[in-house]
C-alpha positions in Angstrom: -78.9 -10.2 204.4 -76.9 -9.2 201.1 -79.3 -6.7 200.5 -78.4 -4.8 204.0 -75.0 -5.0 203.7 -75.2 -4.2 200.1 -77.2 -0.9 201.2 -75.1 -0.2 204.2 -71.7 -0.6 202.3 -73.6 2.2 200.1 -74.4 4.4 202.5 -78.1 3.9 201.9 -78.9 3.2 205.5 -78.8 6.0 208.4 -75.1 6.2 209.8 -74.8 5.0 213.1 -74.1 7.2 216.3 -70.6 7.6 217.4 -69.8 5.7 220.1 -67.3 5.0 223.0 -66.6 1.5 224.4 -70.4 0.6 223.8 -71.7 4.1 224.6 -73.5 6.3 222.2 -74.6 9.4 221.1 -78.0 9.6 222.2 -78.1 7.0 224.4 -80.2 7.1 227.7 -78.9 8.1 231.3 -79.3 4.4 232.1 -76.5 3.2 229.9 -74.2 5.9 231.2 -74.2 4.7 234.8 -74.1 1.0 233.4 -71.3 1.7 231.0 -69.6 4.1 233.5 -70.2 2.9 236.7 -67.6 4.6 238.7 -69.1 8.1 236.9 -69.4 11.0 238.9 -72.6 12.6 237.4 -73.9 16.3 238.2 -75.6 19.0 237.5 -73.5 21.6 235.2 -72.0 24.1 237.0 -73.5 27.1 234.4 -77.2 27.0 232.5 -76.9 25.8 228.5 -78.7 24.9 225.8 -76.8 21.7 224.7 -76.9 20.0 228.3 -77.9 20.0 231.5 -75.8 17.5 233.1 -72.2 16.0 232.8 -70.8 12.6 234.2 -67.0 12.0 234.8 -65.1 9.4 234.9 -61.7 9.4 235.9 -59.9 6.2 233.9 -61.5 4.1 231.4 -59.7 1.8 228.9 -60.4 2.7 225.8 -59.2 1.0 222.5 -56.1 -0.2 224.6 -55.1 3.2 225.9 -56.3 4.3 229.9 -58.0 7.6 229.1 -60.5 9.6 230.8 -64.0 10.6 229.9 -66.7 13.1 230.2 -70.5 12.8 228.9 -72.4 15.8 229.1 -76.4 15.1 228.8 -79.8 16.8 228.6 -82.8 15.6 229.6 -81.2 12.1 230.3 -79.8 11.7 226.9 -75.9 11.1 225.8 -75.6 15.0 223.7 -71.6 14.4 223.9 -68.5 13.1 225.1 -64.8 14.0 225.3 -62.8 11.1 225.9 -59.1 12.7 226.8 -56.0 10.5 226.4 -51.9 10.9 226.7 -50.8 12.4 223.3 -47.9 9.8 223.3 -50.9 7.3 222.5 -51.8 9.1 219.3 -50.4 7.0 217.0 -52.7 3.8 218.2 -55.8 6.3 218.8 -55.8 7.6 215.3 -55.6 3.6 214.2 -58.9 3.1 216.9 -60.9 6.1 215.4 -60.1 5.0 211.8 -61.6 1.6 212.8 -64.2 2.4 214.7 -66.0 5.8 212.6 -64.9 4.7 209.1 -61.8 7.0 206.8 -62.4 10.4 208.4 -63.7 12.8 206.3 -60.6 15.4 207.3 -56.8 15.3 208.5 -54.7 17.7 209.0 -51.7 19.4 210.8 -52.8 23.1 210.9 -50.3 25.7 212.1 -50.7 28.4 214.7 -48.5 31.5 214.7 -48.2 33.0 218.0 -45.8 35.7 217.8 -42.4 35.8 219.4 -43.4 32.2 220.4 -43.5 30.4 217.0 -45.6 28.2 215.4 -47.9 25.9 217.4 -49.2 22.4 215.4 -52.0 20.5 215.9 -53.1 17.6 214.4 -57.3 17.1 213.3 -59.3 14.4 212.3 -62.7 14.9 211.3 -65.9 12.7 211.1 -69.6 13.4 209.9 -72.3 11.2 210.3 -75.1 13.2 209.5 -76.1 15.9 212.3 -73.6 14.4 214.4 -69.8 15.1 214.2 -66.5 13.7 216.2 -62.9 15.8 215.9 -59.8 13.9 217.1 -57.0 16.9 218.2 -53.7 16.4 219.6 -50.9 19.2 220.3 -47.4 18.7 218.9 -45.1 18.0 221.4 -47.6 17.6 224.2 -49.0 15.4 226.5 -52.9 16.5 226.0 -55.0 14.9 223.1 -58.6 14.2 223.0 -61.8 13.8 220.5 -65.0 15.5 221.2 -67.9 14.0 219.3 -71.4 15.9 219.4 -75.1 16.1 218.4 -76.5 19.1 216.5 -75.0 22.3 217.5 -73.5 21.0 220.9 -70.0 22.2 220.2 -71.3 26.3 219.6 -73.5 25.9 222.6 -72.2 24.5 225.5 -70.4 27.4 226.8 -73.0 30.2 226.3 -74.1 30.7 229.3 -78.2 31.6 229.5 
């Protein structure tokens, strides 16, 4: 048993998926409707390469904030989720994702000039876990916040359309 966690702690062992309240990356169809049971789940509305179907749920609680959640999937396996939350709740997300995925492998406020309109700021945190990646992004000053975490090149193919 010390051995594991002595080989986990080293990052010797494959890192696990990302996850939301149980549900993984990769994960079968199954566990979608189980975890999600009030998911609506259909057919994309465009043909891609990174999924075939999405589910969406309208409110889920999620690391003590009432969010909402979408799961996009192909061939009846987990390829992503967005889980989208009230950017007033960033504060205790951030907290979640740093408890949940490990220290974040990037932060950072980047600024956005936009002309006559100033400077736009959002917040990023990053996590990599071998082919698989999560971003936490929140808008200064804005009710919208959200983290995306993907497998492979999900995040590039989704919307190009075949």
């Amino acid at each position: 048993m010390r051995l594991v966690l002595a080989l986990a702690l080293a990052g010797a062992l494959p890192a696990l998926a990302f996850e939301a309240n149980g549900l993984r990356l990769g994960a079968p169809e199954a566990e979608v409707t189980r975890g999600l049971p009030s998911a609506r789940c259909k057919a994309l509305e465009w043909k891609s390469e990174a999924a075939d179907r999405r589910c969406d749920d309208s409110r889920v609680a999620f690391g003590g904030v009432t969010a909402r959640i979408t799961v996009y999937l192909k061939a009846g396996t987990v390829q992503a989720f967005h889980i989208r939350f009230d950017g007033r709740d960033l504060e205790r997300m951030k907290t979640h994702f740093r408890v949940a995925y490990g220290a974040p492998a990037a932060e950072v406020t980047e600024l956005i000039a936009r002309g006559d309109k100033g400077e736009r700021r959002v917040f990023k945190m990053r996590w990599e876990k071998g082919a698989e990646r999560a971003v936490l992004t929140a808008l200064e000053n804005s009710k919208r916040a959200g983290l995306e975490a993907w497998r492979g090149n999900f995040d590039t193919e989704i919307y190009r359309v075949k």
